[in-house]
C-alpha positions as a printed Julia matrix, in Angstrom:
462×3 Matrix{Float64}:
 10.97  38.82   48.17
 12.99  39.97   51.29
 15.98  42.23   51.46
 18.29  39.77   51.99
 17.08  37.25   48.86
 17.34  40.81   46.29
 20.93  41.18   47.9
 21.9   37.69   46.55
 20.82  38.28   43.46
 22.37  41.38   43.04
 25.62  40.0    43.6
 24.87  37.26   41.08
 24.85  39.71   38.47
 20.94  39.64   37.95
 18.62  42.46   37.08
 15.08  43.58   37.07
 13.39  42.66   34.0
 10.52  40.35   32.66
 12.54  37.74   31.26
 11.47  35.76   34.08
  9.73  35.65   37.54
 12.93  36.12   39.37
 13.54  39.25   37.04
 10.3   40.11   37.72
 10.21  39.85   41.44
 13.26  41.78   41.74
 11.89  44.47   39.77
  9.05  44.92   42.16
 11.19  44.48   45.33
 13.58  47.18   43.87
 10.47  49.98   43.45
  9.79  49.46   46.66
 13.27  49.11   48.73
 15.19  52.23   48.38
 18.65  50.39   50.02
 18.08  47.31   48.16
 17.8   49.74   44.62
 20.94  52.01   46.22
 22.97  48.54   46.09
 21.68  48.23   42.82
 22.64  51.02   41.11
 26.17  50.79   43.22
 26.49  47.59   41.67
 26.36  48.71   37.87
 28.26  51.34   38.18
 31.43  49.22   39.64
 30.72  47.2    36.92
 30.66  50.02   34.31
 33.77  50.91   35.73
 35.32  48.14   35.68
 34.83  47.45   31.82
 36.18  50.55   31.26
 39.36  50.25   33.18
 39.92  46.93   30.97
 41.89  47.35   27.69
 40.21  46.04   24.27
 41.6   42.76   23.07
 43.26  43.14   19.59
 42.03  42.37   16.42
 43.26  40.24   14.54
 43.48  42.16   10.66
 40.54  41.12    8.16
 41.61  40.18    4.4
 39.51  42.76    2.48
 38.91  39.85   -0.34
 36.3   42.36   -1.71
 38.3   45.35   -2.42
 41.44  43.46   -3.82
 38.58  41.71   -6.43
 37.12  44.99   -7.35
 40.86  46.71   -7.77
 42.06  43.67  -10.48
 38.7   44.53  -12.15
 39.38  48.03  -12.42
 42.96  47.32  -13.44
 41.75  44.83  -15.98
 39.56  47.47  -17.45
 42.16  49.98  -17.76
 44.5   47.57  -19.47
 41.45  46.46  -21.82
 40.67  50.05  -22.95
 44.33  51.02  -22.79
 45.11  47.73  -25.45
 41.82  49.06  -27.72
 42.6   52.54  -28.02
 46.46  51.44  -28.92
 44.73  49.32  -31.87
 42.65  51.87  -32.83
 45.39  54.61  -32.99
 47.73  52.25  -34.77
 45.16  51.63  -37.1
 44.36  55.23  -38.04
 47.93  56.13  -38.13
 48.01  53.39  -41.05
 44.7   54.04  -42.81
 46.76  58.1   -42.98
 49.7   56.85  -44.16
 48.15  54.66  -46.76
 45.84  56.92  -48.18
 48.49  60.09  -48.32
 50.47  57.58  -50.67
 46.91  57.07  -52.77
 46.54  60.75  -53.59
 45.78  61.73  -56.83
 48.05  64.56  -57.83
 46.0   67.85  -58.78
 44.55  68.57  -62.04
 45.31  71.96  -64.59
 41.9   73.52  -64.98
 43.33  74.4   -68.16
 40.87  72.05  -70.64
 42.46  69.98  -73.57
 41.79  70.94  -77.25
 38.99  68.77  -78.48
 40.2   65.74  -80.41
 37.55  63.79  -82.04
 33.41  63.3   -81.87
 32.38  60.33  -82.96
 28.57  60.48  -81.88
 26.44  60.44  -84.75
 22.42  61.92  -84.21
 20.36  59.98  -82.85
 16.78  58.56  -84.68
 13.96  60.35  -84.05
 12.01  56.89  -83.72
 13.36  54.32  -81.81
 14.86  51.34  -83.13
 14.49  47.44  -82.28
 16.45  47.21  -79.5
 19.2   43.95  -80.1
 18.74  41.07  -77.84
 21.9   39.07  -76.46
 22.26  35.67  -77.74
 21.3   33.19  -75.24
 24.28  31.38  -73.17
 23.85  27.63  -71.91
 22.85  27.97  -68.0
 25.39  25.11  -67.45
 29.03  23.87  -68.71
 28.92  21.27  -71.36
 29.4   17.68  -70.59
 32.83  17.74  -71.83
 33.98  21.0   -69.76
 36.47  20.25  -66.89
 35.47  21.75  -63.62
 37.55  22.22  -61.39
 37.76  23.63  -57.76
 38.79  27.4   -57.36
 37.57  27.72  -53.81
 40.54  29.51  -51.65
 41.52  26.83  -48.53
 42.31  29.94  -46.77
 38.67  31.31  -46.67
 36.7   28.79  -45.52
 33.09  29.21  -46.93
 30.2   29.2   -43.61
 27.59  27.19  -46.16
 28.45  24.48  -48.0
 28.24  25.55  -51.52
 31.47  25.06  -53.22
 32.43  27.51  -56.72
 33.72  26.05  -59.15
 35.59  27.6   -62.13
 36.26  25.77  -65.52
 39.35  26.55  -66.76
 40.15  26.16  -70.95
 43.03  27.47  -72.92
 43.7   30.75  -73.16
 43.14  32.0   -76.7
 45.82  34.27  -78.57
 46.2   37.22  -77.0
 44.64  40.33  -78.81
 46.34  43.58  -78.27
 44.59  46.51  -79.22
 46.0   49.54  -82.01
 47.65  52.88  -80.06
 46.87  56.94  -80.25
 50.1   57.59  -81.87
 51.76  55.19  -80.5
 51.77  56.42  -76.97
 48.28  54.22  -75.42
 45.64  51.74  -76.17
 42.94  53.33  -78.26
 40.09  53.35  -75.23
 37.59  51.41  -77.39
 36.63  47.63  -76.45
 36.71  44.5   -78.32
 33.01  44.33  -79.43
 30.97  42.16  -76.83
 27.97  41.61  -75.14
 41.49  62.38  -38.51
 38.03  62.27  -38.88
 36.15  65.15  -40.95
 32.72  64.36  -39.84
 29.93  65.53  -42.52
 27.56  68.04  -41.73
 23.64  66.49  -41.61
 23.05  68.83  -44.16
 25.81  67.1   -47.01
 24.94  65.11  -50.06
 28.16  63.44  -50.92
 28.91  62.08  -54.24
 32.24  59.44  -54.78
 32.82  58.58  -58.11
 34.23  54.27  -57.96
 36.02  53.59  -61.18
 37.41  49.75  -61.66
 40.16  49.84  -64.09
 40.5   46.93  -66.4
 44.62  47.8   -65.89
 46.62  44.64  -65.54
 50.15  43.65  -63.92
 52.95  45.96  -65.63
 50.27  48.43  -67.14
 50.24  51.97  -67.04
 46.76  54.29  -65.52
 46.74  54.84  -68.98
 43.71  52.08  -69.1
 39.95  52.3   -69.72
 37.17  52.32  -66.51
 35.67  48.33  -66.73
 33.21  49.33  -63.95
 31.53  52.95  -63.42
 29.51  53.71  -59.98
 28.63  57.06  -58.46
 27.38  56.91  -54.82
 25.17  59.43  -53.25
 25.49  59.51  -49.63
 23.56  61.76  -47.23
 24.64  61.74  -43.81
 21.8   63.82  -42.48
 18.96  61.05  -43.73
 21.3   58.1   -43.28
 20.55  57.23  -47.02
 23.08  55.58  -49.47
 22.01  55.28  -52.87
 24.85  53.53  -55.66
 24.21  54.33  -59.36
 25.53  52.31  -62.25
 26.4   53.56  -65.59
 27.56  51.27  -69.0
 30.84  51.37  -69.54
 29.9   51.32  -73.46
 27.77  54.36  -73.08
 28.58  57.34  -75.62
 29.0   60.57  -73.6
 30.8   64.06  -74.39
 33.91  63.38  -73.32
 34.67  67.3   -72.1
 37.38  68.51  -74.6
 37.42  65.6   -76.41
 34.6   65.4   -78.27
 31.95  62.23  -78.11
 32.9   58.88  -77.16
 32.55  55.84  -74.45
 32.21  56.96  -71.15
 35.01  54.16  -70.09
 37.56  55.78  -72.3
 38.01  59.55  -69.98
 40.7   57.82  -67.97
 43.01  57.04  -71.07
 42.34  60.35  -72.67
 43.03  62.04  -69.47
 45.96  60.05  -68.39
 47.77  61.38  -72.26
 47.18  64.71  -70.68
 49.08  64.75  -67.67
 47.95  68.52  -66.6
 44.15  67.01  -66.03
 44.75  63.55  -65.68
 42.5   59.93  -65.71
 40.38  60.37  -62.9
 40.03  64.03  -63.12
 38.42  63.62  -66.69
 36.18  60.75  -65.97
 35.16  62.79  -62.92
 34.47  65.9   -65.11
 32.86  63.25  -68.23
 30.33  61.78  -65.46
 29.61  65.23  -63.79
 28.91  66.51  -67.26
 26.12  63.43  -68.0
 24.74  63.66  -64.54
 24.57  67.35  -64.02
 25.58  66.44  -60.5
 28.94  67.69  -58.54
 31.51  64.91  -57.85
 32.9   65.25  -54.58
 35.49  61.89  -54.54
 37.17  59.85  -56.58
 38.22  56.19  -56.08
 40.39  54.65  -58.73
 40.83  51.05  -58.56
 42.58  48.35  -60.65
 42.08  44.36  -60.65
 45.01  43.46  -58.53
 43.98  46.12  -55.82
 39.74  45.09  -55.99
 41.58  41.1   -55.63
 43.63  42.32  -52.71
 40.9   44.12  -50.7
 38.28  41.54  -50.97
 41.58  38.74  -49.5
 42.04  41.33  -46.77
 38.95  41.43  -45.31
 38.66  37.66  -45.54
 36.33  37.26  -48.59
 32.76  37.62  -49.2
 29.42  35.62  -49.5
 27.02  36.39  -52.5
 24.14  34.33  -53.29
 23.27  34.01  -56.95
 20.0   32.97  -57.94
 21.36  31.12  -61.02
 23.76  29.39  -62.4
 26.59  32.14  -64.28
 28.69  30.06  -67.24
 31.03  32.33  -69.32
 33.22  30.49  -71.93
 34.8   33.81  -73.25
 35.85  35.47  -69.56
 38.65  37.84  -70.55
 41.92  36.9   -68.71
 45.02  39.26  -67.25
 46.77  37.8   -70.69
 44.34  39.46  -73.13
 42.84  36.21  -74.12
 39.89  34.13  -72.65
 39.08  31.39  -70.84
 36.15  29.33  -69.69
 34.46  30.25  -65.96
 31.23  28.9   -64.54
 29.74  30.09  -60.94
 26.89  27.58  -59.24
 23.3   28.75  -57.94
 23.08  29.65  -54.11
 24.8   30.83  -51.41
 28.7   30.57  -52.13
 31.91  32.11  -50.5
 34.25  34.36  -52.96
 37.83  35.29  -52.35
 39.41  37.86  -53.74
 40.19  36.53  -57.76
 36.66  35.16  -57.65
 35.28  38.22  -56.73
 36.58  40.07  -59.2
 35.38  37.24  -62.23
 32.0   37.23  -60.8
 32.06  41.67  -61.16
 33.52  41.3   -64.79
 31.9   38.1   -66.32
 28.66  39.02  -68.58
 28.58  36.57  -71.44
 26.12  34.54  -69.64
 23.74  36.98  -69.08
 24.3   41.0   -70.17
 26.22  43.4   -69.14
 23.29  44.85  -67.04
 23.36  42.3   -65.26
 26.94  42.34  -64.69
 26.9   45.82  -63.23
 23.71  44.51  -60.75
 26.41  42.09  -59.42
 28.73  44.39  -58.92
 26.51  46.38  -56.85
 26.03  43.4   -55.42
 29.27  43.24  -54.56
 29.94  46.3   -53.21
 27.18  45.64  -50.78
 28.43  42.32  -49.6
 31.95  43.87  -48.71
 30.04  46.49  -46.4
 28.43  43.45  -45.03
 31.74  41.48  -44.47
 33.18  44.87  -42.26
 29.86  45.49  -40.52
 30.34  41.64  -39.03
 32.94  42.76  -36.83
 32.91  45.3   -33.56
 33.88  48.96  -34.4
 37.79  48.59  -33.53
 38.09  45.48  -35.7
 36.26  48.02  -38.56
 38.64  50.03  -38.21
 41.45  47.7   -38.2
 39.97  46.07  -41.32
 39.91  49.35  -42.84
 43.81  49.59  -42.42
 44.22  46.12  -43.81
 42.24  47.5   -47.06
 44.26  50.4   -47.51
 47.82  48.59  -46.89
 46.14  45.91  -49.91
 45.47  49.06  -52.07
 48.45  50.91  -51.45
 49.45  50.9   -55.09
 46.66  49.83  -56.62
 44.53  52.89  -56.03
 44.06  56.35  -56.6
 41.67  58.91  -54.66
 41.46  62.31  -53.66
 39.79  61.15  -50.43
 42.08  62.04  -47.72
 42.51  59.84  -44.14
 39.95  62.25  -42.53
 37.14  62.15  -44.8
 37.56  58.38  -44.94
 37.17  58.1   -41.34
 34.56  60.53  -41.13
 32.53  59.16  -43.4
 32.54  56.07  -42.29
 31.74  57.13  -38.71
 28.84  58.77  -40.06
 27.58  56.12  -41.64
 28.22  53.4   -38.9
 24.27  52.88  -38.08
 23.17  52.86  -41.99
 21.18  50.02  -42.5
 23.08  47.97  -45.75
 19.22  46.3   -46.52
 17.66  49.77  -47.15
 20.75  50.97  -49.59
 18.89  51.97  -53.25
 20.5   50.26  -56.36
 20.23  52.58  -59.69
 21.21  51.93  -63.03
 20.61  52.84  -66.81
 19.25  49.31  -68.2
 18.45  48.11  -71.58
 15.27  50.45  -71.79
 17.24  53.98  -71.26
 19.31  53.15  -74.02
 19.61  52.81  -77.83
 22.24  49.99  -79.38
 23.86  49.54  -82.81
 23.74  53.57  -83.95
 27.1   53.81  -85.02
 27.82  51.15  -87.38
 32.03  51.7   -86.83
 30.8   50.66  -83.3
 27.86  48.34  -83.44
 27.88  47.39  -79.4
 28.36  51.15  -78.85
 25.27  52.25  -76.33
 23.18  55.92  -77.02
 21.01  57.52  -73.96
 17.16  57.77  -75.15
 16.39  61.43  -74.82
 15.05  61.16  -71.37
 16.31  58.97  -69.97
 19.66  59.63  -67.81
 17.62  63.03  -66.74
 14.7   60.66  -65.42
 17.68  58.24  -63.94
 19.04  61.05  -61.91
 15.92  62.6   -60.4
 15.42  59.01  -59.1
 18.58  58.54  -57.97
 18.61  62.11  -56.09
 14.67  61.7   -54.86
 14.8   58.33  -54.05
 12.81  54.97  -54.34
């Protein structure tokens, strides 16, 4: 390539390279022509120059799509957790307010003079023990069934219940203590507190049989003590008969159901406070909380949290179910899978004419167990906000010495309990003599033994 040809190209704007042949040529003419490669480098530098002497177009502003998407996000978030923690807080604030208004007022220590014992000795060998009379499984073929099913709470299988409903018999209303409360015997039938790991809890559930326009002053229809212990994540619930003769403390011998009418004549202990002492006293175990419930508030909780789903494994007919009237009518509950409301509920926890009234307190526990179920469906704010629903329903239809705190606290401990693995106790037909005290045929006696053996179970575990 001559002098004159890498000139050219020079002022063409080409340079040595190896893109090409021309590139290439130039390149070698360049190493070797020291004016030719003066011109060169002239050359680039003028055109450095130049490029640098010319301003920068503008640019034209990019939408930052990105960062706009990523801001509504985060704003969305903040609104999301600012909305939760409102429902939460509003929800606490109620569950306090309701359960201030529950408290029980506090006891005398001082202890009543002892009225009556009515406990006779019992055998030293055991007697027959009575067995119920057997119930049809099914309504007769003349029994009108009806639908009882709430249209409200939509059942998620297909079972229907069905209630019969008869006539109400006469009303029987029972003697008084001078005059002042029902004589506690029964028509003869068949801010959260968090616990330590190391606490055993004990609450004390007492379903009253009190109805609409009835004083406290009204026996226990169902009796449960539950053992919780935070540390092992273990719930165990204990039934006892509500025909069972106990000491009463102060009062002598008599059925455990009858403490909250003897204590509620005594205003300087009180209902609970007895029946808490009276099942202490049996158990040998300290009673930690109370919970005090009648039938309109059990009715009102189960409504609140939308009703429950049992499954019986047969068919329940009772044609003598005790009504709010003091008379009776006829109720019958299908096999299966079924959903309850609140008034069904509560038949299916008090009807035992069917069966016994062991099994009766099974289905209570039963119950109990499906109503943790119902709450654990839902996320931990909607708990919560359940929970305030159940308190508002129980307002005044429920007494307890559990305060907002301990409520909350216990159920935050006990948020990852597994409801399957909960162990069921109760003093059956085996644990207990029936028909000592001829005044009180249906009257039940603890075998020597047994409630001792029942409570190192119950403590121990399965």
């Amino acid at each position: 390539m001559t002098c004159s040809e890498a000139r050219a190209l020079i002022a063409a704007g080409i340079r040595p390279g190896s893109r090409s042949t021309t590139e290439l040529r130039l390149r070698d003419h360049l190493a070797q022509c020291p004016r030719c490669r003066a011109l060169a480098e002239a050359s680039d530098r003028a055109l450095l120059a130049a490029l640098l002497a010319k301003p920068l177009p503008a640019r034209s502003p990019q939408r930052r799509y990105g960062s706009y998407v990523l801001l509504m996000l985060l704003a969305l978030f903040t609104g999301w957790l600012g909305f939760q923690t409102g429902r939460v807080v509003l929800a606490a604030m109620t569950i306090k307010q309701n359960v201030a208004a529950m408290q029980l007022p506090s006891p005398s220590l001082a202890t009543p003079p002892t009225i009556a014992t009515i406990l006779p000795s019992p055998p030293t060998t055991e007697p027959p023990t009575q067995q119920p009379s057997p119930s049809p499984a099914l309504p007769p073929a003349d029994s009108t069934v009806i639908s009882a099913a709430s249209p409200a709470l939509p059942s998620p299988t297909p079972a229907t219940l069905a209630v019969s409903v008869a006539a109400s018999s006469t009303p029987i209303r029972l003697p008084a203590i001078d005059g002042r409360a029902p004589v506690p015997t029964l028509i003869p039938t068949v801010g959260a507190r968090l616990p330590d790991d190391n606490d055993v809890i004990h609450m004390l559930l007492l379903g009253s049989d009190r109805r609409p326009g009835e004083s406290w002053a009204t026996r226990a229809d169902a009796i449960m003590l539950i053992r919780i212990e935070p540390g092992r994540q273990r719930v165990a619930l204990l039934s006892l008969p509500r025909d069972l003769i106990v000491e009463i403390p102060g009062y002598g011998y008599g059925r455990i159901n009858s403490a909250t009418v003897y204590g509620e004549m005594n205003p300087a202990i009180g209902g609970a406070e007895l029946a808490r002492r009276t099942v202490s006293t049996l158990l040998g175990l300290r009673i930690d909380h109370i919970v005090w419930v009648d039938f309109t508030g059990f009715t009102a909780a189960v409504d609140a949290i939308g009703g429950i789903e049992i499954e019986l494994e047969q068919a329940i007919y009772d044609p003598a179910y005790p009504t709010m009237d003091y008379g009776y009518t006829t109720v019958y509950f299908p096999a299966g899978k079924q959903w309850l409301n609140g008034e069904q509920a509560l038949i299916l926890s008090r009807t035992r004419h069917a069966d016994s009234a062991y099994a009766r307190e099974a289905r209570q526990q039963m119950i109990i167990l499906a109503i943790a179920r119902r709450i654990r469906e839902h996320d931990p704010v909607r708990q919560i906000e359940l929970a305030a629903h159940v308190t508002t329903a129980l307002r005044p239809h429920i007494r307890t010495d559990l305060s907002a705190d301990d409520l909350l606290g216990l159920a935050w401990s006990l948020r990852d309990v597994n409801l399957s693995s909960i162990e069921r106790f109760a003093l059956g037909p085996d644990g207990v003599y029936e028909g000592l005290n001829e005044a009180d045929p249906y009257a039940l006696t603890p075998r020597p033994g047994a409630v001792a053996a029942l409570v190192q179970a119950f403590i121990n575990g399965r």
